[in-house]
Each structure stands twice: as structure tokens, then as C-alpha cells.
N, C-alpha and C positions, 0 to 999 in steps of 0.2 A: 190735624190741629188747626184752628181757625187761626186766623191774623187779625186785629182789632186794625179798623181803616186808621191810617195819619193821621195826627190834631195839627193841625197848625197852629194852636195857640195853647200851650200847657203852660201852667201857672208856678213861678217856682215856691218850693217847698220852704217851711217856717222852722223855725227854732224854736224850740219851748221853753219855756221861761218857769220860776226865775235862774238867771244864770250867778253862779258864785265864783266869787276870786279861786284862784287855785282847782275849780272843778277840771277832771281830767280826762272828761269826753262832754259833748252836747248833744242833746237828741235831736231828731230830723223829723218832720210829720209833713205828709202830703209830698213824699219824691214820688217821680215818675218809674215803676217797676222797669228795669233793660236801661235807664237811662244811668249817666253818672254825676257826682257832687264833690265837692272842694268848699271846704270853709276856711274864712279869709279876715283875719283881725283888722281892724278897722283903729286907726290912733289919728290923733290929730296933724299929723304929716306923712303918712302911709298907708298902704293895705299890703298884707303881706299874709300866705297861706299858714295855715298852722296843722292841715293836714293834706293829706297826697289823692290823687284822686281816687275816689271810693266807688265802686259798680253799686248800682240798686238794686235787690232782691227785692224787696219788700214798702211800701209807702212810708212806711214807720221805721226809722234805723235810728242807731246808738253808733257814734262817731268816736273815736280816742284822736287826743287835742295834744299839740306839743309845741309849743311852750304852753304850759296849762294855763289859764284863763287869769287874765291881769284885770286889778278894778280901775285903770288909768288905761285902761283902749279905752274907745268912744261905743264902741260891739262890735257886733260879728254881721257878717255878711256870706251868705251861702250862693253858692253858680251852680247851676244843673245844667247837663248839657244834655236830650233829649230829643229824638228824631230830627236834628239838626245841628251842625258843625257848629252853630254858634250857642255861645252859654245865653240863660236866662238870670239872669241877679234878683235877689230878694230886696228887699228892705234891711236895714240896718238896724237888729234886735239889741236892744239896750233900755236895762245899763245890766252893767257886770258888778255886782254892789259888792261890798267890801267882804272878806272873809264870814260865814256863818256861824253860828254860836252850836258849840260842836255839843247836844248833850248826849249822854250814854245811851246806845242802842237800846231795843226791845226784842225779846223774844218771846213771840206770842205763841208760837204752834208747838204741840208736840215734837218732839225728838226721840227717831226711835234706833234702836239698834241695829245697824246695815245701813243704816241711811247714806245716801249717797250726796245730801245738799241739805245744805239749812237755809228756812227762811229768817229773813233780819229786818227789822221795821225802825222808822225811826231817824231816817236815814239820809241828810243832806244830797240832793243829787249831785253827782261827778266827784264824791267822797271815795279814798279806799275805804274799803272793808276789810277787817282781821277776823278771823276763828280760831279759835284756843279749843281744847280740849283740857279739862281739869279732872286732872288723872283720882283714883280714889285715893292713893298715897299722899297725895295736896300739890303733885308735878304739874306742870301746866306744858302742853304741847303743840308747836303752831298746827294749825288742821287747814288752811286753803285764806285766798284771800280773792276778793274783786273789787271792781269800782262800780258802783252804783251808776242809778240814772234815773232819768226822768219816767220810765217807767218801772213800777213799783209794783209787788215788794219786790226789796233783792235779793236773791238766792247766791249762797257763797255755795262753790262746789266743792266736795271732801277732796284732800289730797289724794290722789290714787293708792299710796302706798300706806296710811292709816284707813282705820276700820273704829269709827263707833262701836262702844261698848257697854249694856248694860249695868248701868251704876258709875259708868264714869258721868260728867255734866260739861255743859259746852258754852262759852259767852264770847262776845265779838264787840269790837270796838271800832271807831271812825276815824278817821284821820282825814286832814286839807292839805293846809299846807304846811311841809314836814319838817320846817327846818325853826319854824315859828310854834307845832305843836308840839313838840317835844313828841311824846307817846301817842298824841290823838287825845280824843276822848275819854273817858271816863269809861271801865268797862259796864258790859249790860247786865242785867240778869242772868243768874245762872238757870240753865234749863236742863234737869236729870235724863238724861238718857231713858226711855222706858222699853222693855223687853220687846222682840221684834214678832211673836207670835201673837196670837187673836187679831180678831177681826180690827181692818181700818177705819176711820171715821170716813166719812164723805157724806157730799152734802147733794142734794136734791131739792128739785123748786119747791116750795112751800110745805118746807118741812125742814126741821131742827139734822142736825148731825146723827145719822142712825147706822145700826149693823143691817146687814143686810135681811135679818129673820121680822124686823123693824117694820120693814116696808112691804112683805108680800102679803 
């Protein structure tokens, strides 16, 4: 396995923007892969961490923030510590603007029976996300939840212990900040469950969604 030579100069990593009051991770773009990071809230008489230090896999990471994101910091400041003991400090990404205007998710893709994840559009970054399952009887059942991000779409993953079912329907809603939304958002579209056999849609360069007899 090759070794890439030292840099003595690695640039530290950006935050993505925009950031929202109560979001409850931030995204990372341009870390150093082997290196580590720490984001640090920045207020007008302080800097203090708001999370623990994180290893980097990947250039592009999604961070979970605790105390979730105030619009009265000044922002956020990220350290990367990379082939050397000493951190590298970013810039101070700001502002953190006030709570976003929460409106009801979208569900655009099929939804099929087995399914193990749904996709949800629409979607405030550092927002939970809810999935319901709307039984045929008119029950409604929680199905998995996540927090969104600056990378998009988001995918909520199925509870382990429920199973999509043909002719049930599935809708997801947002939430910020919890104590301020009540429920979140307004829920989404409902999306029917469709049967899990025949052929899947999938997409190819220049060319519309086809089965596979489509294309050969």
C-alpha cells in the first residue's frame, strides 16, 4: 500500500452553509482523510466545543452538534488536527439565522414493499426527520427517524422490527426546534406502498427511467 509524501501545508476544512438555529449536526467539506476535527461555537465572549473530537474517514462528513445550533453565537469555527500535533483553525462561518420556515416534506420516489429506506425531500438541513407508516385500517405507525444534512436527499432508514407492506402508505414530517414546534411540521404526502415484484426503475446516461428489455 503506497504512503502519500507529508504536506506541510493542509488547508482546514469549511462548513456548509446555510446553518439553521436548532440544526443538529453540520456538514464538513474538504477534511483531511487519517486526520481529526472538533467544532467549536464561537459567541461574543467565548469559544467552546460542541462536539468531541471526530477521526476523518472521508473529505466530506456530517457532524451531530450538542447544544444544537443558537442564532445568537457569532458561528462556528472548525480545528483539524492533521499530520501534525498542532490544530489548523478555519474561519468563522456565519450566521446561524433564526429558525427556518418548517414546510411539510415531499415524497417523490416510489415506495415499494421490503423496502428498507425511504427517500424525503424538502428538507431543512440539521432537521429531524419522522416516518409513519398509515396502516390500511387508518392506524398510523412510527417507522424510523433521522436528522438530515447538508447532503441531500435524506434517506430515513426502516425500523428493523417493521416491514412495508403492499397497500399500506408512508408520510414523514420535520421538526427544529422541539419545544417551540410542537409536532414539527405539517405532514407530507402520502406515498402507497407499491407491490415489491416486477422489474425496478433505474436510470442510465441519456435515457429516461427503463426496465431492463428497454435498453438492450
Amino acid at each position: 500500500m503506497p504512503v502519500s509524501q507529508h504536506s506541510e501545508h493542509i488547508d482546514p476544512p469549511v462548513i456548509l452553509q446555510p446553518l439553521w438555529g436548532c440544526a443538529r449536526n453540520v456538514t464538513i467539506q474538504g477534511a483531511h482523510p487519517g486526520g481529526s476535527v472538533r467544532i467549536f461555537a464561537v459567541t461574543s465572549d467565548s469559544v467552546f466545543p460542541i462536539t468531541g473530537l471526530v477521526f476523518v474517514d472521508h473529505s466530506q462528513l456530517v457532524v451531530s452538534v450538542f447544544p444544537w445550533l443558537q442564532p445568537e453565537w457569532k458561528g462556528l469555527r472548525v480545528l483539524q488536527w492533521a499530520c501534525k500535533d498542532t490544530a489548523v483553525a478555519s474561519k468563522v462561518f456565519s450566521p446561524i439565522q433564526a429558525k427556518a420556515q418548517l414546510l411539510a416534506p415531499i415524497l417523490r420516489e416510489p415506495v415499494y414493499q421490503g423496502d428498507r429506506s425511504v427517500i424525503v425531500d424538502g428538507i431543512v438541513p440539521g432537521a429531524h426527520v419522522e416516518l409513519f407508516v398509515v396502516h390500511k385500517d387508518g392506524s398510523k405507525e412510527f417507522a424510523g427517524a433521522t436528522d438530515a444534512s447538508q447532503i441531500i436527499p435524506t434517506s430515513v432508514i426502516v425500523n428493523a422490527r417493521l416491514t412495508l407492506n403492499e397497500g399500506d402508505q408512508v408520510e414523514a414530517r420535520q421538526a427544529l426546534c422541539v419545544n417551540s414546534d410542537g409536532f414539527g411540521s405539517n405532514m407530507s404526502n402520502t406515498q402507497a406502498i407499491q407491490p415489491a415484484y416486477g422489474p425496478r426503475p433505474f436510470y442510465i446516461i441519456g435515457h429516461n427511467p427503463n426496465v431492463l428489455d428497454d435498453v438492450r
